[in-house]
N, C-alpha and C positions, 0 to 999 in steps of 0.2 A: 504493500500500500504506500503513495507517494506519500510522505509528510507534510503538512502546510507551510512548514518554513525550516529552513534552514539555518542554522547557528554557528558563524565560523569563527575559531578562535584560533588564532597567529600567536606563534610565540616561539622565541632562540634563546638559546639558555649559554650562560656564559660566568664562570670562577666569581666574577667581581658581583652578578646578581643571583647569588644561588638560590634566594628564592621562589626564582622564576620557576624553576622545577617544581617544589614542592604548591605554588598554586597551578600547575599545569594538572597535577595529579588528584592535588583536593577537589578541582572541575571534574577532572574524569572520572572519579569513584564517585560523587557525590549528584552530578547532572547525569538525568535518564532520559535518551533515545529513543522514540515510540512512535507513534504512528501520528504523534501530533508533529512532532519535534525532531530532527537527527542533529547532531553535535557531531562539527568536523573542526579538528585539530589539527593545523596547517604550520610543521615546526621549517622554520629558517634558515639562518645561519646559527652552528651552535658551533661553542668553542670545545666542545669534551663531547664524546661519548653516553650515551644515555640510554634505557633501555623504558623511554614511556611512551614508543611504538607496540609496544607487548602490553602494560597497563591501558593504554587509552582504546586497544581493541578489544581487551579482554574483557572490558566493559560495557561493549558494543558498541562504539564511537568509530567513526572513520578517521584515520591520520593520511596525513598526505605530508613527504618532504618535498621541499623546493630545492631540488641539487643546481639550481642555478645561482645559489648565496654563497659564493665563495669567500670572500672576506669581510662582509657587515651582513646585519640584518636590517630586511626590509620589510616593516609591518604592512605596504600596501603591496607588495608583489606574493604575498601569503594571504592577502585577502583576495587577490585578483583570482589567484589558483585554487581555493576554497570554493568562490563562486563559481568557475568554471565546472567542476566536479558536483556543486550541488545537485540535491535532486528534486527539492521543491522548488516550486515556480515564485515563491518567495524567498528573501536572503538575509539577514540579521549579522553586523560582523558585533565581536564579544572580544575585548580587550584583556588580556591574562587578568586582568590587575582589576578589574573590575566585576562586580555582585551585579545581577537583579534578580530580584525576589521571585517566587513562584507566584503571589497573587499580579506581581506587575508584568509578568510573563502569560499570565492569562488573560492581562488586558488587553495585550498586545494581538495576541490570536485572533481574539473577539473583533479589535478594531481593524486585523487584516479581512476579514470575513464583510465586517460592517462598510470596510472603504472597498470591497472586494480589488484587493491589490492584486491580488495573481491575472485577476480581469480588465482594469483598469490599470495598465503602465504607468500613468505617470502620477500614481496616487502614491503616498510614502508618510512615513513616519519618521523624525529625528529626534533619539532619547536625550534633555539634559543629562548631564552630570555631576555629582557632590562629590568633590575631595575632599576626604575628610584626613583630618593630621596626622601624626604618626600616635597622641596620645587616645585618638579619638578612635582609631582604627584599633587599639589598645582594649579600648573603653567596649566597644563594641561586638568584641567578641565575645566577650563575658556575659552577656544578655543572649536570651532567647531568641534565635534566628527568625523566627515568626515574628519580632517583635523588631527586627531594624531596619523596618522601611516605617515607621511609623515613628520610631526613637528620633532619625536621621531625619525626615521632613517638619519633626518637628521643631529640630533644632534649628532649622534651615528658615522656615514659614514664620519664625518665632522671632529668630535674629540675634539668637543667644548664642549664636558662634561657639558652644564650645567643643564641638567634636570636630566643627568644620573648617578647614583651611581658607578655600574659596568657591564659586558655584561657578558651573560654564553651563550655558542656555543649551548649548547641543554638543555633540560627541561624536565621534566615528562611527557610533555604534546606529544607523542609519538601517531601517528596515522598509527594503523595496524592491520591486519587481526584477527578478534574474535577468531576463532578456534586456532590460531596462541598461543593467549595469553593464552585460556584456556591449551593449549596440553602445555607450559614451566612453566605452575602453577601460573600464574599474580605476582603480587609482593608478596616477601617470608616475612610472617606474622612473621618470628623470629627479623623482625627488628623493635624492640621498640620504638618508638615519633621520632622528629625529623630527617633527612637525612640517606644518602644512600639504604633506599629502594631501588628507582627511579633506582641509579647506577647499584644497583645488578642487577635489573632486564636488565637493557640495556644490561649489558655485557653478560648476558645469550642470551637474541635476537640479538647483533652482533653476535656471536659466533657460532647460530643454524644455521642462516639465511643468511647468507652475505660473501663472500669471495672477500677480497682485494689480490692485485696483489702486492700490497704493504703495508706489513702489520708494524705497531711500533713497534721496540727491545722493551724490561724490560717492559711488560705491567702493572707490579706491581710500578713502580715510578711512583713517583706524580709530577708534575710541579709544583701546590701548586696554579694554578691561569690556566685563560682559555687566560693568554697572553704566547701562548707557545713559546719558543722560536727552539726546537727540536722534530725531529719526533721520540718521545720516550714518552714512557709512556701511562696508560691508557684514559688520555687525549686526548693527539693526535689522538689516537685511536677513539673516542668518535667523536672528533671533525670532522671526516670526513665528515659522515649523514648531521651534525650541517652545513658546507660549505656547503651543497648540499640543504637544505633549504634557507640558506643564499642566495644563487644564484638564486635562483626563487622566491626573495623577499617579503619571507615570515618570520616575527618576532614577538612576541608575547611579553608584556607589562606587566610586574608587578608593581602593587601600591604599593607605603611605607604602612609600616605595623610595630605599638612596636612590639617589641619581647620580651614579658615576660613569666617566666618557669611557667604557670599554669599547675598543673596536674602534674609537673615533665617531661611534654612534651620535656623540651630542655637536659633533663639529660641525656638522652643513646648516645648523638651524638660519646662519645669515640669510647664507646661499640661496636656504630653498623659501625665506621671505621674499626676497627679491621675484624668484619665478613667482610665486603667489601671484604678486602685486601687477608682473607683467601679464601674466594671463590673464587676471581680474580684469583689465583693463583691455580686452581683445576677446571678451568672451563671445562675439556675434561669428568671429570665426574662428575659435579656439576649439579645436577638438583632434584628439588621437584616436590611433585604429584601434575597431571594436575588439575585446576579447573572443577566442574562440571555444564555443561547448563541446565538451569531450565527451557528451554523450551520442553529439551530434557525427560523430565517426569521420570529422572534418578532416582537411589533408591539404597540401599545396597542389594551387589551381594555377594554371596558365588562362594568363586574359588575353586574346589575340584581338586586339584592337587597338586603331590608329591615334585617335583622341578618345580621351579617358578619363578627363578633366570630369565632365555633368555625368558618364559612365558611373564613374568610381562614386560619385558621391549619389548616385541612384543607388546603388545596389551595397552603399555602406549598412545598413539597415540587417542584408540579408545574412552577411558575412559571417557572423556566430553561426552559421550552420554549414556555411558554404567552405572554407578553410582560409586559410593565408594566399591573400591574392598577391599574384609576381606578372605585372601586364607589360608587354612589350607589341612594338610598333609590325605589324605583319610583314611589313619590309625588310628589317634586318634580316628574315629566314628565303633572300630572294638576292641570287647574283643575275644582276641585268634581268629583269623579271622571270627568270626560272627559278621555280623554287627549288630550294635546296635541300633534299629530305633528311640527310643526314645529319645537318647542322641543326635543322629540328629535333632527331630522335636526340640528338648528345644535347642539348637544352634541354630536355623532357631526364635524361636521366641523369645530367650534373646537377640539375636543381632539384631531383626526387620530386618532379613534379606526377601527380596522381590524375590529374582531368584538366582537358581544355576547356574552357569557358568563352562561348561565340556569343557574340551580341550581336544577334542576324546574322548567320555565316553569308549570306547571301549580300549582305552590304558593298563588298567590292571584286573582283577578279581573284584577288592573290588572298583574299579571306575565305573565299567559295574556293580556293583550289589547297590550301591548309584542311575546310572543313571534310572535303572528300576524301581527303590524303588518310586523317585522322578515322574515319568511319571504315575508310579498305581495311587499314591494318590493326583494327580493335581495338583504338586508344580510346578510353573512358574519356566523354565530354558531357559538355549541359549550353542547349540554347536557351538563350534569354530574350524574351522581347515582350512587348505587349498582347493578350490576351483580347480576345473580340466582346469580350460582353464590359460595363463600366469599372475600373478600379483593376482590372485583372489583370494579371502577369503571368507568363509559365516560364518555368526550366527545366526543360525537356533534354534526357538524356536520353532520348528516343528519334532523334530529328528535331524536325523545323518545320512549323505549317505541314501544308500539304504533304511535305516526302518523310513525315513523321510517323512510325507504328502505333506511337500513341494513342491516334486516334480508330483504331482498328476497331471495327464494329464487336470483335468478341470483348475488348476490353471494358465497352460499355452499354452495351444491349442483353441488361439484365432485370430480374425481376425487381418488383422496388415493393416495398410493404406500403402500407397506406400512411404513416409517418413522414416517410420519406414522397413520397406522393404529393402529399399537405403543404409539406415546409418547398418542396420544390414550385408548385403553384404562388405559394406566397413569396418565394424568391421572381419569379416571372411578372405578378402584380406588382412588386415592388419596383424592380428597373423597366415598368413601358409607365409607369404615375410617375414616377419619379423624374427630372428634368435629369438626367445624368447618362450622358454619354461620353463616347468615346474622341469624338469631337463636338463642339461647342454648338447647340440648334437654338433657332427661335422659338418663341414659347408655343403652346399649343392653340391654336384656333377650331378644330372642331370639324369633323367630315360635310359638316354640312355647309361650313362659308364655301371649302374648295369645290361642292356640287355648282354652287351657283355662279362660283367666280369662273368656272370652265364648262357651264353649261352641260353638264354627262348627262343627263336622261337617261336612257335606257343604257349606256354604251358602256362596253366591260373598260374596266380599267389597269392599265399596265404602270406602274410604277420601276421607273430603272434610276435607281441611285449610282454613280459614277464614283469611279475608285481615281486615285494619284495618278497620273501618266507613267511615274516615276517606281511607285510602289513597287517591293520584294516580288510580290504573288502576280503583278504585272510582269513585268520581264520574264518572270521565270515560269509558271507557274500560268501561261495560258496560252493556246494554241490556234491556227488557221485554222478556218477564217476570222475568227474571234481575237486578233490583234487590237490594240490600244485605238489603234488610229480609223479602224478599218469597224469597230464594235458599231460605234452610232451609224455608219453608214449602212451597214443592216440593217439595224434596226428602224434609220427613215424609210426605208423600202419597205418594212414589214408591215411598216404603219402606214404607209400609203393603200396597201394592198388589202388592208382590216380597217380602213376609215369608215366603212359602212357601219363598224361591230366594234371597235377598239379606239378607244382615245390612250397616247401615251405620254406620260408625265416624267420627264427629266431630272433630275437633280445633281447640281454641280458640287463633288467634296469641295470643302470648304478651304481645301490645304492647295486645289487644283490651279494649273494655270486655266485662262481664259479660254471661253467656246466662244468659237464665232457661229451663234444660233443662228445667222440666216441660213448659213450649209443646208441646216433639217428642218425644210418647210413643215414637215408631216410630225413634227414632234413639238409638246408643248415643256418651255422648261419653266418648270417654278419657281419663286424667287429663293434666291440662295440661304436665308436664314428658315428658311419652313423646316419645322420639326420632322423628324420621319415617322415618328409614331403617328401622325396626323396621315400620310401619306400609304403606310401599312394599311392602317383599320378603312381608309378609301377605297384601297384598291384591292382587285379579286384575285391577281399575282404580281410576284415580283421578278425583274429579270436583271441578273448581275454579270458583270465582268470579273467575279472574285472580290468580293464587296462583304464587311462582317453585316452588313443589314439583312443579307441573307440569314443571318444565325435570328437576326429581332423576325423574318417575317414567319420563321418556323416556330418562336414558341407564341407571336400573336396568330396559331393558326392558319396561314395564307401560304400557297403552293411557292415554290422558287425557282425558279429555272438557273442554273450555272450554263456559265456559257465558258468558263475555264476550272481549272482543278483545283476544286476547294478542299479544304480540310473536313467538314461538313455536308459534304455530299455523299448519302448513303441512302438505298432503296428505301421506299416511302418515307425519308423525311424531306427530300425534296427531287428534283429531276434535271440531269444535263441534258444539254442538247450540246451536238459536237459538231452542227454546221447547218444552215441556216434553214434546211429543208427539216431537220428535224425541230429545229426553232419554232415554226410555221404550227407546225404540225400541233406542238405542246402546248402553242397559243389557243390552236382555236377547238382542242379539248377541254374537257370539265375535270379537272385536276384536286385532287383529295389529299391532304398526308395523312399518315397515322400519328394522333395526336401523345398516346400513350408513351410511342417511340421517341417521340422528342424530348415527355418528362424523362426520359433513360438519360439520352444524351444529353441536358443540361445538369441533371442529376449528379453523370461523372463530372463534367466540366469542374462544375462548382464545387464537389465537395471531394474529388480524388486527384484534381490536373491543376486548376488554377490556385496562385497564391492571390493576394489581393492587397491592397495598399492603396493610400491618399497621393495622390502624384500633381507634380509642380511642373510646370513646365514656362520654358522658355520659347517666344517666336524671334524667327529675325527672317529678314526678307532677303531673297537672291533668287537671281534669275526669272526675278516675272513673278513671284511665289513665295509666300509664308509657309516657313517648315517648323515646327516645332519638338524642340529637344525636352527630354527628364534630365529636371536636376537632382530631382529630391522626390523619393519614395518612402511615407509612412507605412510599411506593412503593419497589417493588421491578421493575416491569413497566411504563412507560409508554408507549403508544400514542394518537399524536393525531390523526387524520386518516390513519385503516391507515399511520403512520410509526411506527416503532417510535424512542426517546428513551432510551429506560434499560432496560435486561435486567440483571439484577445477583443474583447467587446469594446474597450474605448481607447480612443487613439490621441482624443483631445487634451490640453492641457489643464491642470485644475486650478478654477478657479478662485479669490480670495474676495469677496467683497469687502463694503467695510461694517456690513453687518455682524463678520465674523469677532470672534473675542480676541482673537492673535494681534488686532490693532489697537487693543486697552491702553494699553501704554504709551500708545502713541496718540490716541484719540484727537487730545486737547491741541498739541502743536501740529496736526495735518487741521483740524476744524478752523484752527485761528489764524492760517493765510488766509481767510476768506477779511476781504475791509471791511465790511458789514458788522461783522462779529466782533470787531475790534474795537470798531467805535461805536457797538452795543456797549460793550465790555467798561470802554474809560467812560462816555458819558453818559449812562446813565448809574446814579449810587447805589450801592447795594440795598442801601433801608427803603426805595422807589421797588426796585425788585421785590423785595421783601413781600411787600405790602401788593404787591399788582401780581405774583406768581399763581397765587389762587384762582385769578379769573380765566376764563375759557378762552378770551383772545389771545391774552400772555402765552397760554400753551401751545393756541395753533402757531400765532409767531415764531417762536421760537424752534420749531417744528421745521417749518421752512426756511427756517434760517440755519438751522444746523444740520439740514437733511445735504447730503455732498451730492452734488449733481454729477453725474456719468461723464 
């Protein structure tokens, strides 16, 4: 059974802090592993010998060494390798040196469940801290262990300081979604021995993950302490999450500890202020590569593409599943454009690379002649491209489009229970209501403006949506007479020949260069932003050059004709015609699909082939034509090889109004930039206040004056 979260604790043991051992061990005899909970113990750098790999299993804990600590330790490359290895979809890191109780351990569960973190990425938890002194850490073991979370806050909430040294708002000790940590890269390995890891990393998960309504001026000052007195600075900043723990009385306990420089551990602390401070301040594009999951059986990947620049940072996202990407330009594997195989195969086995990674092999000459080279001689690869239905992606280690087995009728012409039946219909109502396609349409008008605005009466209606000139499944992927250039010139012929019986409605992709409509007297085009869902439910079929509208007109039930080789064309879910007499023919039949067959095939699509993600894109103009690139992909769905990686219901960031209690403290100095409030404030005197608070106006006034507008 997976656990709901995972607890990693980091620690290297060394002559000058022998304590470190004996609390590695009072953790591991003492915390128990269950089906709520697993404890991994992730040791370091150690300077000696030590046998609590044998204790820390023997009590069912997982241990993991880092043989990569040769001469320091480093508490964030022990958390990094912790999370990788976890196996809950939650993550907890747990500092040797620090306590939390079993009742604040069950708060924690509760509010993983209540904020559903494993569901919601960018939801999260950050535990304060109490250090308490070396007499206090004394003091407190001598008391009832059920009793020093309530000893401790009260000394704390009280201000009678005397167990406690000093209090910090938040800790390392950060509980949040695994993919989360792997996709921002866990703590950045450039920060040498003691502090600021912990920092960097936060300010990168505030920053991804979380939008305040109110957010601190100068994020780069320091207060210099967690008694802040201004809502300024990266502190304050910090401190918000920190209140929002706070408030659900949850706190967590460090023991005194010498602090002596073994190893040179306490020497980088300047150093790695400085990075702090520089990243702080470049957080919009401050980020390192993602960690990878080693459950995920990842491996070094060869990226064979030219520019790699909105590539890499599309498919940063996926990467914890995918392995260590090594991309190079398809050219260097090419003397005078022959390719060179052998200078490939020793690339592929000097760098122990395991699989090719094509983004559309079909994108140039020398990448189509790499991907066929790779497929002759059984080298493991994965294509990457966009998916036909909204938000979807595949990586297919099966092909590309059309010359992919993936889509082979036995793999998804199966029976489907009435479950799967339900959710698939409701996945089909959801993207033809929903305004979200694959390119950008106008909104809907309704079958009935476009009867009146083209006069049809009685006459069947043909719908031909138009693909790119330039597209993949264009050039390759479609056949005479059914050429680019040569398609509509059929089809004004066919409409000539059916204008008794047939009206046919046009549409230009939106990405295309220019038609010059007077060519095709016999064809009506409609104007370039008309939805297609409008144009579907009008029409009694649809006829494509390799077009995904094919895939919208099979599951809004409407025949299809391919007029080139789709990926989706299979016996009754739609019909090719392979030249213009059998074109003729399929028009001026009464044409049926089998409806049942298509819930099969979106069924697979959606829930065993496509990943799915939030995608960004950029346009730019050349050659006559808007093309638009991905920069950025939020996955929300990952599937790699029909393995499903990441299923996550929200993608969004979470929000802070200033209705929440985490702004308490700051209330008064974010209310009182308002000029209103100020010169409520000095001119009028309190004893006027006093005396007029009671009335109904005074209330709403003040109401309006302190409510903070949007």
């Amino acid at each position: 059974m997976t656990p709901i979260l995972s607890i990693i604790i980091p620690f290297g043991l060394s002559k000058e802090r022998i304590y470190i051992k004996d609390r590695v061990i009072q953790k591991a005899t003492h915390l128990k592993s269950d089906e709520k909970v697993e404890y991994i113990f992730v040791e370091g750098y150690s300077s000696f010998e030590n046998n609590l790999k044998q204790i820390i299993e023997e009590n069912g804990h997982i241990y993991l060494k880092d043989e990569s600590q040769k001469d320091f330790f480093s508490q964030g490359k022990c958390r990094n390798l912790g999370a990788c290895f976890a196996n809950a979809q939650v993550i907890m890191f747990l500092d040797v040196d620090c306590y939390i109780s079993s009742f604040s351990l069950e708060k924690i569960l509760n509010l993983i469940r209540i904020k559903n973190i494993a569901q919601c990425i960018n939801e999260f938890l950050v535990l304060p801290v109490v250090y308490l002194t070396k007499e206090g850490s004394y003091k407190i073991y001598k008391e009832e262990e059920k009793l020093w979370d309530d000893i401790i806050k009260d000394d704390l909430i009280s201000g009678k300081r005397n167990l406690i040294k000093y209090f910090s708002l938040i800790s390392s000790s950060i509980i949040l979604n695994k993919y989360k940590f792997l996709v921002l890269g866990g703590n950045n390995c450039n920060f040498i021995g003691h502090s600021y890891e912990d920092h960097d990393f936060f300010a990168r998960l505030l920053f991804n993950t979380t939008k305040f309504l109110k957010t601190p001026k100068a994020l780069c000052y320091d207060e210099g302490s967690w008694n802040i007195r201004k809502f300024k600075g990266f502190r304050a900043w910090f401190s918000l999450l920190g209140y929002e723990t706070s408030f659900h009385g949850i706190y967590m306990f460090h023991f005194y500890h010498e602090e002596p420089n073994q190893n040179n551990y306490m020497s980088n602390r300047h150093k790695n202020h400085k990075k702090f401070y520089k990243n702080l301040a470049n957080l919009k594009n401050y980020q390192i590569k993602p960690l990878i999951d080693k459950k995920a059986n990842a491996c070094n990947i060869l990226l064979v593409c030219k520019k790699t620049k909105f590539l890499l940072s599309a498919i940063n996202r996926v990467i914890p599943f995918l392995g260590h990407i090594i991309n190079k330009n398809e050219n260097i594997f090419f003397n005078n454009d022959v390719f060179n195989e052998n200078k490939f195969l020793f690339f592929l086995k000097e760098n122990k690379i395991s699989k090719v990674l094509f983004a559309n092999p079909y994108a140039n000459e020398k990448r189509l002649q790499i991907y066929q080279f790779v497929k002759k001689h059984d080298i493991k690869y994965i294509c990457f491209d966009r998916g036909a239905l909204p938000d979807s992606w595949f990586f297919d280690s099966n092909g590309f489009n059309y010359d992919s087995s993936s889509y082979k009728e036995e793999n998804w012409n199966k029976d489907l229970d009435n479950e799967q039946i339900l959710e698939t219909k409701k996945y089909i109502k959801e993207i033809t209501n929903e305004n979200v396609f694959l390119e950008k349409q106008g909104q809907k008008k309704g079958i009935k403006y476009f009867k009146e605005k083209f006069n049809l009466k009685d006459k069947k209606v043909v719908f031909i949506p138009l693909q790119v000139e330039s597209d993949t499944v264009i050039r390759y992927f479609t056949y005479k007479p059914f050429t680019y250039d040569n398609f509509l010139n059929i089809i004004n012929e066919l409409a000539f020949k059916l204008k008794q019986t047939h009206i046919f409605l046009v549409k230009k992709h939106p990405l295309s260069l220019a038609i010059k409509q007077a060519k095709y007297q016999n064809l009506k085009f409609v104007p370039n932003n008309t939805n297609i869902i409008d144009m579907i439910e009008l029409c009694d079929a649809v006829v494509t050059l390799n077009s995904g509208v094919g895939l919208y007109a099979m599951i809004m039930n409407k025949p299809c004709i391919n007029c080139a080789n789709a990926f989706y064309n299979f016996k009754d879910l739609n019909f090719k015609a392979n030249n213009e007499g059998e074109l003729y023919q399929l028009l001026i039949s009464d044409l049926n699909i089998d409806y049942d067959k298509v819930l099969k095939f979106i069924w697979y699509l959606n829930n065993k082939f496509y990943s799915y993600g939030k995608s960004y894109y950029k346009k730019s103009f050349k050659n006559g034509r808007f093309y638009s690139k991905v920069y950025n992909i939020d996955f929300y769905k990952i599937i790699i090889e029909n393995k499903y990686h990441l299923s996550v219901k929200n993608i969004d960031k979470t929000v802070y109004d200033l209705q929440s209690l985490i702004y308490t403290p700051y209330k008064y100095e974010i209310f009182n930039k308002n000029i209103f409030i100020k010169l409520f404030d000095i001119l009028i005197p309190d004893f006027i206040k006093t005396k007029i608070s009671h009335f109904r106006f005074y209330r709403i006034f003040k109401k309006k004056l302190y409510t903070y507008k949007k």
